[in-house]
N, C-alpha and C positions, 0 to 999 in steps of 0.2 A: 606477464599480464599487468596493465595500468592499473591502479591503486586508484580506486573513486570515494567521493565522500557522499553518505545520503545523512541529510541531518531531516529529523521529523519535526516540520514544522506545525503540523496538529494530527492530534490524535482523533478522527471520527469517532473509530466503536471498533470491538471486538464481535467478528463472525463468528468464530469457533475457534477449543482448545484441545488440543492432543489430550492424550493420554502422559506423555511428557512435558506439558508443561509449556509447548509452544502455542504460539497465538495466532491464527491467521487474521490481519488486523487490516483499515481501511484508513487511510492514511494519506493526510497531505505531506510529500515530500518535495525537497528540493537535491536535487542527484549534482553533485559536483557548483554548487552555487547557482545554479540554473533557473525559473522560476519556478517556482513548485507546480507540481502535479497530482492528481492524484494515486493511490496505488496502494492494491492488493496481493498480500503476501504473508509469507510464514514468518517468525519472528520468534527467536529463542525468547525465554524467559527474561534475560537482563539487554536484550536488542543488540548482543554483539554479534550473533549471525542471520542471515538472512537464509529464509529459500528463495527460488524460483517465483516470477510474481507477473504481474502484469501492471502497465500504467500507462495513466489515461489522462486526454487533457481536459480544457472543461469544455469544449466541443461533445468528445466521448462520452462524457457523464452523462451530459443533458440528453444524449440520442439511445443510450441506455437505460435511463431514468423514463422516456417516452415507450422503450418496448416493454419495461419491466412492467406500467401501468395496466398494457393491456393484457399480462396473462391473471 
């Protein structure tokens, strides 16, 4: 498997924290030098592992941010 690089280029907010210590966190990244994105995911304690996550561009955000108004 290819070896990627995510570097966090701003930190939003934290969503929620395990019981261990993990942080599911909202996050602008930049995946492999790319331009950054946004993106929701798990996040050890010191950011050297990741969970499974989702990302979004800022298309996404904004059509997210319009359905989240209406509930």
């Amino acid at each position: 498997m290819a070896e990627f690089r995510s570097d966090i280029v701003k930190n939003i907010g934290v969503l929620s924290e395990s019981a261990k210590g993990w942080t599911k966190e909202l996050n602008y990244i930049s995946w492999n030098g790319a331009n950054p994105k946004y993106d929701i995911r798990d996040w050890s304690p010191d950011h050297s592992k990741m969970g499974k996550g989702i990302t979004l561009t800022d298309a996404d955000v904004q059509k997210l941010k319009e359905l989240l108004n209406q509930i």
